[in-house]
C-alpha positions in Angstrom: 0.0 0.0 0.0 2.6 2.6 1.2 4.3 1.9 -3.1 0.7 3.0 -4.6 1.0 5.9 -2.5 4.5 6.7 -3.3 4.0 6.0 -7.1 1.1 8.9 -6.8 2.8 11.1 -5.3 5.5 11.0 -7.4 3.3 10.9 -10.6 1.2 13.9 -9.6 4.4 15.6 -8.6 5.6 14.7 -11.9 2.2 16.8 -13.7 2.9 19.2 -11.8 6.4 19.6 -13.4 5.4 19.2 -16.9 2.4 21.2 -16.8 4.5 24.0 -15.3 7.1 23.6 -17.8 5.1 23.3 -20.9 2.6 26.2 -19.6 5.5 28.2 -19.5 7.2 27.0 -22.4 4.0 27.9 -24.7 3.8 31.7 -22.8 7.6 32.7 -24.0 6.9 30.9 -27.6 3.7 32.8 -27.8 5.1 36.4 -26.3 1.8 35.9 -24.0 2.0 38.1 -20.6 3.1 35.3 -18.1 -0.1 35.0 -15.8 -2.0 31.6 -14.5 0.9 29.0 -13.4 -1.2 27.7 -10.6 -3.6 26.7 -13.6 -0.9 25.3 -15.6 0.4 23.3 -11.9 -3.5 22.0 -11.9 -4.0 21.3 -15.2 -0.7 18.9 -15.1 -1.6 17.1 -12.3 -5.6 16.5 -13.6 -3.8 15.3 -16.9 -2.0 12.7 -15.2 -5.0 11.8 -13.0 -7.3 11.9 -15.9 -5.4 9.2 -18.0 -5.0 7.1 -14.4 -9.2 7.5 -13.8 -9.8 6.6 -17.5 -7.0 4.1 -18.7 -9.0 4.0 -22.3 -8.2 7.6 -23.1 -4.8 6.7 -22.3 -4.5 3.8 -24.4 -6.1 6.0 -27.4 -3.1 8.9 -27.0 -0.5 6.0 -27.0 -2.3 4.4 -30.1 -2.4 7.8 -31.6 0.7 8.6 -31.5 1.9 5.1 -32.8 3.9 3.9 -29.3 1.9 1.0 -28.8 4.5 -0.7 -31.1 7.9 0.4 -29.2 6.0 0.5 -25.3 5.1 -2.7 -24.8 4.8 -2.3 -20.8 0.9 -1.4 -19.4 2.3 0.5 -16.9 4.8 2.7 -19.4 1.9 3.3 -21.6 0.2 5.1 -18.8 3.1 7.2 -17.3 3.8 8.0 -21.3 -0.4 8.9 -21.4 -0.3 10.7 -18.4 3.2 13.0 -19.2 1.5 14.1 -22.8 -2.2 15.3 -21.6 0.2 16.6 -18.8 2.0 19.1 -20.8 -0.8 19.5 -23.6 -3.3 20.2 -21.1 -1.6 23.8 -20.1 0.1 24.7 -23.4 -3.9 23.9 -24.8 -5.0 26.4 -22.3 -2.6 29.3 -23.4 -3.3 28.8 -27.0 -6.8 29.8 -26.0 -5.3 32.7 -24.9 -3.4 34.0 -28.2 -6.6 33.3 -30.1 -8.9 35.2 -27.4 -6.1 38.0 -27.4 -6.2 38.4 -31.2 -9.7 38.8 -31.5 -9.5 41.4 -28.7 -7.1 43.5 -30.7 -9.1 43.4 -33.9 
């Protein structure tokens, strides 16, 4: 029991991370005002929870992406899941905010 736990931890802590990285990432990339990180800190840990609470999405991004082939391991597939809709999840959410920004300016 006390290894599941662990193994969260670490995962969510591990969301965290990539979501913060990715969130800012796409904010310098974008020249976007740097606002929102404890969104991007959320949204990275709910993308790593979200693959764990529905295992078929996470089978579907590692399908799409074509890894099924060269990650044979169940548990793999999922941290490899978890680590994409981890950083998509924020960089997703400051797209949104380019595109709302440049319909402001118009």
């Amino acid at each position: 029991m006390p290894v599941v736990i662990i193994a969260e931890v670490v995962l969510i802590v591990g969301g965290i991370f990539l979501g913060a990285i990715s969130g800012a990432l796409i904010t310098v990339l974008l020249k976007l005002h740097a606002e929102g990180i404890w969104k991007d800190i959320l949204l990275g840990a709910f993308g790593i929870e979200i693959v764990r609470l529905w295992p078929a999405f996470g089978n579907r991004i590692i399908s799409l992406l074509g890894l099924n082939s060269f990650v044979k391991d169940p548990i793999d597939q999922f941290v490899i899941a978890g680590a994409v809709v981890a950083a998509t999840l924020p960089a997703l959410r400051h797209v949104i905010r380019f595109v709302r920004q440049g319909r402001k300016r118009k």
